[in-house]
C-alpha positions in Angstrom: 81.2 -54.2 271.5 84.4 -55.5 269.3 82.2 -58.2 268.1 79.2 -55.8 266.7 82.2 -53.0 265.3 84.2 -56.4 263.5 80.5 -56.8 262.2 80.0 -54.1 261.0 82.9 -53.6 259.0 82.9 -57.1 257.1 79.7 -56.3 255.7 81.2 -52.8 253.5 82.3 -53.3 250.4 84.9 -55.4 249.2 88.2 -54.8 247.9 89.5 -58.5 246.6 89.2 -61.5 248.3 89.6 -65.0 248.0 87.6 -68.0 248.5 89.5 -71.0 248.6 90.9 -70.4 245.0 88.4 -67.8 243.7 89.4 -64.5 242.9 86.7 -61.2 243.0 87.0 -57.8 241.7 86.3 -55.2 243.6 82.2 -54.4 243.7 80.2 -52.9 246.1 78.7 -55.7 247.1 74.2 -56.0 248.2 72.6 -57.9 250.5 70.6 -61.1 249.4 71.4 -63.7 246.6 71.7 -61.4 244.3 75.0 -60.4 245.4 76.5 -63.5 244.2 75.9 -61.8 240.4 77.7 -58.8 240.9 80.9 -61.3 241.3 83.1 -61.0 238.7 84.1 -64.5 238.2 87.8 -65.5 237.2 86.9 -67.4 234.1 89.3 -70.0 235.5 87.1 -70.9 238.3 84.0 -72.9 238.5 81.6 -70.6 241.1 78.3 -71.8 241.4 75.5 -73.1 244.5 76.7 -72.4 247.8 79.9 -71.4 246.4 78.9 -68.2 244.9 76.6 -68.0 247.7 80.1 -68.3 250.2 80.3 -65.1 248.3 77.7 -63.3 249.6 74.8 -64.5 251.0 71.6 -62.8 253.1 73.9 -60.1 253.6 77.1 -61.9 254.6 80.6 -60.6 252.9 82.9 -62.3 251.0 85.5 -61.6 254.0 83.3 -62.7 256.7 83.2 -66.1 254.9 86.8 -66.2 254.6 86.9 -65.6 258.1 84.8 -68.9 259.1 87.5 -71.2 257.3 88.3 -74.1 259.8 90.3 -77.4 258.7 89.0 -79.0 262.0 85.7 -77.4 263.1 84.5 -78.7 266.5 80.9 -80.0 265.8 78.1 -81.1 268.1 77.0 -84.4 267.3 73.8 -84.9 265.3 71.6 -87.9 264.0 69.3 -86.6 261.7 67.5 -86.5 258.3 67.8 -82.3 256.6 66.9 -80.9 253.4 69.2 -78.9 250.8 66.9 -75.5 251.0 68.9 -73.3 247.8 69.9 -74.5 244.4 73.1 -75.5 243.4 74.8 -76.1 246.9 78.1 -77.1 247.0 78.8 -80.8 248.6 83.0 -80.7 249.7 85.2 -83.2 250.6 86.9 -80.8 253.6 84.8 -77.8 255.5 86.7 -75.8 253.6 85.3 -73.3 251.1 88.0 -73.8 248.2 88.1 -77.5 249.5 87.2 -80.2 246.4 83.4 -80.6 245.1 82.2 -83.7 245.3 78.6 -82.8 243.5 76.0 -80.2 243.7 72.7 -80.7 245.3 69.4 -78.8 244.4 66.7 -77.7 247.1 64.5 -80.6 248.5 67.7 -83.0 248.3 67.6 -85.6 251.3 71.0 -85.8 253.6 71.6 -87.6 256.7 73.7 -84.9 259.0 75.9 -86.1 261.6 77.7 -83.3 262.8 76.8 -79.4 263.2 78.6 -75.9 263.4 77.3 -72.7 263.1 79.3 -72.8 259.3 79.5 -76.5 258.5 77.8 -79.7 258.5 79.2 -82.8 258.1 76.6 -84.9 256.1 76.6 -88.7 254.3 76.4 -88.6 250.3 76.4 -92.0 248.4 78.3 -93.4 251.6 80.9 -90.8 252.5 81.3 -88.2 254.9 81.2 -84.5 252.9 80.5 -81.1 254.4 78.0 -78.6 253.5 77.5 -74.8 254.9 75.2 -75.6 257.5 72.9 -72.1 256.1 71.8 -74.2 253.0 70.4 -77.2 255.4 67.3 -77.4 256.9 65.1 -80.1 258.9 62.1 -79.1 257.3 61.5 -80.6 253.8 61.0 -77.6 251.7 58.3 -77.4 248.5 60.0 -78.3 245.3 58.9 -78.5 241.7 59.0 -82.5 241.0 61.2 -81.6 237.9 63.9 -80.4 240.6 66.6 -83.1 241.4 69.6 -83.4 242.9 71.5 -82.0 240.4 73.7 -79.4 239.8 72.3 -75.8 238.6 69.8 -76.7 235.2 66.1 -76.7 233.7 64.8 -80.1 232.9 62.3 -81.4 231.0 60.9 -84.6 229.9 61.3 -85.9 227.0 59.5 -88.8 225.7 60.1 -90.8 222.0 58.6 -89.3 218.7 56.9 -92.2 216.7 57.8 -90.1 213.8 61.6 -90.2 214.5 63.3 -92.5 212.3 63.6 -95.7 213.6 61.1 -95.2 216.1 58.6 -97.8 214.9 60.8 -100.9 216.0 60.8 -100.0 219.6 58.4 -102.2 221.8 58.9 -100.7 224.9 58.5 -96.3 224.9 55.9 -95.4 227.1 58.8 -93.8 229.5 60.4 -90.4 229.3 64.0 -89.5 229.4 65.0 -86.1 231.3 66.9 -82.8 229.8 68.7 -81.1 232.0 70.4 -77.6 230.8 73.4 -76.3 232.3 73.4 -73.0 233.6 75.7 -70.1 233.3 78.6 -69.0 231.7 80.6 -72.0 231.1 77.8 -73.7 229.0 78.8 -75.5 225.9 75.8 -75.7 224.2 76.7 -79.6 223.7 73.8 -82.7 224.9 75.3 -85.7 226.3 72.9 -88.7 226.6 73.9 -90.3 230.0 72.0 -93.9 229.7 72.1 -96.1 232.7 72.2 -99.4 231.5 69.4 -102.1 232.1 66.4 -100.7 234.5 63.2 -101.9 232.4 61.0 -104.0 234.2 59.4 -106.5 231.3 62.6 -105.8 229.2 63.9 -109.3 229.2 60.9 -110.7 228.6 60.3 -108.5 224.6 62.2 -108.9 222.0 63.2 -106.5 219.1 64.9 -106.0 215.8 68.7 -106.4 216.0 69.1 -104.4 212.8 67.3 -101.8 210.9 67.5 -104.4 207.7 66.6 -107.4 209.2 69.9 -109.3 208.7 71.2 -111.0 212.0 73.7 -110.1 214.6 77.5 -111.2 213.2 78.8 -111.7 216.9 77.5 -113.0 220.2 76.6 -111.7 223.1 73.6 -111.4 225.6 71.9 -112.8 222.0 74.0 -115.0 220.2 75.4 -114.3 216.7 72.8 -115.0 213.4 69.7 -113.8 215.8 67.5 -111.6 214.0 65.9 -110.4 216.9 67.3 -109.4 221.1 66.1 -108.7 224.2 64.5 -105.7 224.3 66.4 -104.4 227.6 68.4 -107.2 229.5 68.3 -107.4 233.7 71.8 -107.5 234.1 74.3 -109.1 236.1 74.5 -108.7 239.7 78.1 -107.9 241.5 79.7 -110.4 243.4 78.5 -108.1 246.7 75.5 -108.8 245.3 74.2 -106.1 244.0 72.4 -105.3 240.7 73.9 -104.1 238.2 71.2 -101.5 237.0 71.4 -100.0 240.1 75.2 -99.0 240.0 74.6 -98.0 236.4 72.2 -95.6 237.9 74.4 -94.3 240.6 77.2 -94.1 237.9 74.8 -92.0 235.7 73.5 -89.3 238.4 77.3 -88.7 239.6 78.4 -88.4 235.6 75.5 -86.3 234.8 76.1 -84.0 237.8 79.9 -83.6 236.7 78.8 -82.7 233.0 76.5 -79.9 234.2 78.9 -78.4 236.2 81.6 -78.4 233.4 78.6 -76.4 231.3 77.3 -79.8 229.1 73.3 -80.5 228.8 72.4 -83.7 230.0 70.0 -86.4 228.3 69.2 -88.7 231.2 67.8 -91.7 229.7 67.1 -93.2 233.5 67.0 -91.8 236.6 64.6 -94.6 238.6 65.0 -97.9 238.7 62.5 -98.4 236.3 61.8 -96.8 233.4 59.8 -97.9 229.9 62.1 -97.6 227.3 63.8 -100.3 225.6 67.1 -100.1 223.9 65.9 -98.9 220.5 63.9 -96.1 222.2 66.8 -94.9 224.3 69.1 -94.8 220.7 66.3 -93.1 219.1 65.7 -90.1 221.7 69.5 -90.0 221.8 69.8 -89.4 217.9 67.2 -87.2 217.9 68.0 -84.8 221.1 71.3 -85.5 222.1 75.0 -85.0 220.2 76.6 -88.2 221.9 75.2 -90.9 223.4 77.2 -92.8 226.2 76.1 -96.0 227.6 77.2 -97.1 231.5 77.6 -100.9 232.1 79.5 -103.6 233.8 81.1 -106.7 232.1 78.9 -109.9 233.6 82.9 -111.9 233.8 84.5 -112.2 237.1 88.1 -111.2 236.9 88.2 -107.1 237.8 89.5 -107.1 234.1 88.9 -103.4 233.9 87.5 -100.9 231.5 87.3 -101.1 227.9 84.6 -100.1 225.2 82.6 -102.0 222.7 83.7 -101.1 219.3 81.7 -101.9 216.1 82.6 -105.6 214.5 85.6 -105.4 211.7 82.8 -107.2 209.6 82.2 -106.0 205.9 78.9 -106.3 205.4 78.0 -104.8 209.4 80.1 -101.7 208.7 78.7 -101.2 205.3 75.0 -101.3 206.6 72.9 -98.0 207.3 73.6 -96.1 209.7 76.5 -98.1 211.2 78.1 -97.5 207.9 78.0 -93.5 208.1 78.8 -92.9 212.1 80.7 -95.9 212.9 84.0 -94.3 213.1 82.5 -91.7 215.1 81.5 -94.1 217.4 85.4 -95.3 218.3 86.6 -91.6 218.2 83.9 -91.0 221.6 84.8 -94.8 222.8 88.7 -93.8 222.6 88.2 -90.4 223.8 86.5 -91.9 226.9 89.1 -94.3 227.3 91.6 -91.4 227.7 89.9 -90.0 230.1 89.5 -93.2 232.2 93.4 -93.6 231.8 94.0 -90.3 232.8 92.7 -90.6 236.4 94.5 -94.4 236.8 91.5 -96.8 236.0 92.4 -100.0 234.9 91.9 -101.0 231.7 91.2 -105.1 229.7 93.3 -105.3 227.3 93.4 -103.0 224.3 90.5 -101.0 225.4 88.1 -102.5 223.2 85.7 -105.5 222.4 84.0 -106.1 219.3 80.2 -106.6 219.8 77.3 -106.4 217.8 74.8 -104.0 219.3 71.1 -102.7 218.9 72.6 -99.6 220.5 75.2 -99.3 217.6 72.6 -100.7 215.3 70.4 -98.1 215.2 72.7 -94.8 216.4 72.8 -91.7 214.1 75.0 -89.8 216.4 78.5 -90.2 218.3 77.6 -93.5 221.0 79.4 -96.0 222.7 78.4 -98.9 225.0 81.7 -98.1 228.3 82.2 -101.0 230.4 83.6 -99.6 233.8 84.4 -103.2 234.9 82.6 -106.5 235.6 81.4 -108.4 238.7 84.5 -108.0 240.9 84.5 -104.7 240.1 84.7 -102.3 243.1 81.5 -100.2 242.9 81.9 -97.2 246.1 81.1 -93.7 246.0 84.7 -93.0 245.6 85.2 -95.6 243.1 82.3 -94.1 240.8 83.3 -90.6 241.7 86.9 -91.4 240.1 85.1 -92.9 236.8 83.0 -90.3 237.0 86.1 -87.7 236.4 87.2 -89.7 233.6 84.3 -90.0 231.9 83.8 -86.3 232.1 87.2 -85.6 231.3 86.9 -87.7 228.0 83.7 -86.1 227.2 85.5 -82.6 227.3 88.3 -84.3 225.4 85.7 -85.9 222.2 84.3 -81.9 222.2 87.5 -80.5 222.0 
């Protein structure tokens, strides 16, 4: 009888309560999803997914939630594949609801669970234990639209390369398509990053195109050697001294950038989000000129030594920085590689020298827009989900940084 009369009164109205560290007026609030938008959000905070539906979700008050709070929760032991079943769900670091976010996961996401409450899960993401409200999991594989990922809160759409975009006729390689993803809600920015995960074209190493838009050859080395005319269309990459390839950390690296930017309210240009996809390094500049307002390429240095991070800056050659369009954006192209830097420092990544490294690219070649080639390290690198989750923060927090 105390149970159903505690019930009962949890699900009235609510005064103001706290979520971890979000603050709510008081509403009246309804039953369903649509209770999380008569939350008045404290513009401080960054509500969304299974956080705003902590708020109040089919029917459940925000100080029922509160109530289910547990730092330790006994869990029964599970060993099994479920399915993210709302958009936007929260992925913490602690079953806690104001714990840390590690991402945000879309319906029809794929997560091994090995540990159940009636309020959290414990679940594996990109090789660590997070927690999840065990309401927004479900074994059954729901019915998704393909253009759904796991992403945080945004409409995508594909975007392939206009042959009549400047510069488009000396790609090779552009049957593939690129993905926009807009932010949602009231933090966005209105601001396009192009997220481009380096390598990941079968055939790329094998085609070669111009290395400027003039036809006069590369004044420093590199995966193609200085006075070439023409470079690899998309290199393989290295591989890591654990042996994996590098294309396929660039990809992780991209997917936990790209979900950081959306949450902070940025669109998102993904250039790759398979390990394959047709485009070739003048096609991925060109979309990114054309759709995006900075373009930032992920990569790892092919040397040995756990030297660090650092950016490739444009040449201190005359007759490079004086050709088109290097000659008009090139500067803008070290304020984003210094802004990222910043960013890196700022949550303790190590970092080669000076920051920089002159190099010669098609990227830079051919960019009408803010873009930088980052290298987040090199073979020795460490490459974990933690690791890439720190970068990940610093990236982010230099993108915000460039914008500001």
């Amino acid at each position: 009888m105390r149970k159903k009369i505690w019930m009962a009164a949890v699900l009235t109205a609510v005064s103001v309560a706290a979520v971890g560290c979000q603050k709510y007026e008081k509403v009246e609030v309804p039953a369903g999803l649509e209770a999380a938008e008569a939350m008045q959000k404290n513009p401080a905070d960054e509500a969304s997914g299974e956080s705003q539906a902590e708020t109040s979700t089919a029917g459940i008050s925000v100080k029922e939630v509160e109530t289910t709070r547990e730092t330790a929760p006994v869990m029964e032991n599970r060993d099994e594949k479920v399915y993210v079943n709302a958009a936007n769900v929260n992925v913490r670091k602690e079953p806690q609801p104001g714990a840390e976010i590690v991402t945000r996961l879309n319906s029809g996401a794929e997560l091994h669970r090995t540990g159940y409450s009636d309020f959290w899960s414990k679940v594996e993401y990109q090789g660590q234990t997070c927690y999840m409200a065990s309401r927004y999991l479900t074994t059954e594989k729901p019915e998704v639209s393909e253009t759904v990922t796991a992403s945080a809160a945004a409409s995508s759409s594909q975007v392939g390369l206009n042959g009549d975009w400047k510069y488009a006729d000396f790609s090779k390689i552009n049957s593939g398509k690129a993905v926009m993803y807009r932010a949602e809600g009231e933090n966005r920015k209105g601001k396009v990053v192009c997220v481009n995960a380096g390598h990941g074209t079968k055939g790329g190493s094998s085609v070669k195109t111009q290395c400027h838009p003039d036809g006069t050859p590369k004044v420093t080395g590199g995966t193609t050697g200085a006075g070439a005319t023409s470079a690899v269309a998309v290199s393989s990459g290295m591989t890591f001294a654990d042996g994996t390839p590098e294309a396929e950390v660039t990809l992780a690296m991209a997917k936990v950038l790209k979900d950081k930017l959306l949450a902070r309210g940025f669109d998102v240009l993904m250039i790759r989000e398979t390990d394959d996809v047709q485009l070739d390094n003048i096609a991925r500049t060109v979309i990114a000129n054309n759709m995006a307002d900075c373009h930032i390429a992920l990569h790892w240095d092919s040397t040995s030594s756990d030297k660090g991070v650092f950016y490739m800056s444009v040449p201190g050659v005359e007759s490079y920085r004086a050709m088109e369009p290097v000659a008009s954006h090139w500067q803008e192209h070290h304020a984003l590689g210094d802004s990222l830097l910043a960013g890196l420092k700022g949550v303790g990544a190590k970092v080669f020298s000076n920051g920089k490294m002159e190099m010669d690219l098609t990227q830079t070649s051919f960019s009408t827009v803010p873009s930088i080639d980052i290298e987040l390290g090199d073979k020795a690198s460490g490459h974990s989900a933690a690791a890439l989750d720190n970068l990940g923060n610093g990236l982010a927090d230099g993108v915000e940084q460039f914008f500001s």
